[in-house]
C-alpha positions, 0 to 999 in steps of 0.5 A, spaced: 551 583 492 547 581 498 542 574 499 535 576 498 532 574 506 530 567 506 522 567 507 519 562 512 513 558 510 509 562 516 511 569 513 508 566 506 502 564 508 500 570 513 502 574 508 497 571 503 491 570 507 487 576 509 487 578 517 482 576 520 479 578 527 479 573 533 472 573 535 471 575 541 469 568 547 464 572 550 459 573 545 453 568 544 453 564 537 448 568 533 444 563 528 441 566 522 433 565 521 431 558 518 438 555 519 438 549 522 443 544 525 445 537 520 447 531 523 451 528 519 452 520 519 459 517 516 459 511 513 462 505 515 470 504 514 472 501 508 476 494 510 483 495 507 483 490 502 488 483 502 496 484 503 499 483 495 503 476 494 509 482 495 507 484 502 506 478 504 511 474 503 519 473 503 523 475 497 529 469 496 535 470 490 536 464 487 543 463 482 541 459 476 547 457 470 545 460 464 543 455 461 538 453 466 535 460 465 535 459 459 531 453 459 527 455 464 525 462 460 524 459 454 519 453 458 515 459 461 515 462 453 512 456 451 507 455 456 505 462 457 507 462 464 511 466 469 517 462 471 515 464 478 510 459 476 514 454 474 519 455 479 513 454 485 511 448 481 518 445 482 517 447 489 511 443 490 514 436 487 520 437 491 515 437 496 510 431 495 516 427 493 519 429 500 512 428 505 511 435 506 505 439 506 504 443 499 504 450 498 497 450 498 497 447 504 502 452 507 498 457 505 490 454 508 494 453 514 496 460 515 489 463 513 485 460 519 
């Protein structure tokens, strides 16, 4: 048994539009009586919004024993935080207690 022809999408949609005839170049555009041409204004582009946290910054694995984990879950749990949160919260100390800029200095800096 043959295969049945392979259409291409040109022939499905030529097949499904009507025929329509090419206006001719030479024949003047012909408005009807009371018609009148609109102008319209667009509005003004929309500002995309802020990049996400996920857009914007540097992703980083970090390798924890089980028990460390495990202890820095069950702090997030108790604390109703994220362990992202905490883990920043660790980073700021280690920052401070070093001399370093904080996270939130980092970050004003880099806005401006």
């Amino acid at each position: 048994m043959s295969k049945p022809p392979k259409l291409s999408l040109a022939a499905i949609v030529a097949s499904a539009s009507p025929q329509v005839k090419p206006l001719a170049r030479s024949a003047p555009a012909v408005r009807p009586q009371g018609a009148e041409i609109v102008s319209l204004t667009l509005a003004p582009p929309v500002p995309k919004p802020a990049a996400t946290l996920k857009q914007r910054a540097r992703q980083m694995s970090v390798y924890l024993e089980p028990p460390v984990y495990d202890q820095l879950r069950d702090l997030a749990y108790a604390e109703r935080t994220k362990m992202h949160a905490l883990i920043l919260e660790g980073l700021d100390l280690l920052f401070k207690q070093r001399g370093a800029q904080s996270i939130a200095q980092l970050t004003d800096a880099q806005s401006r």
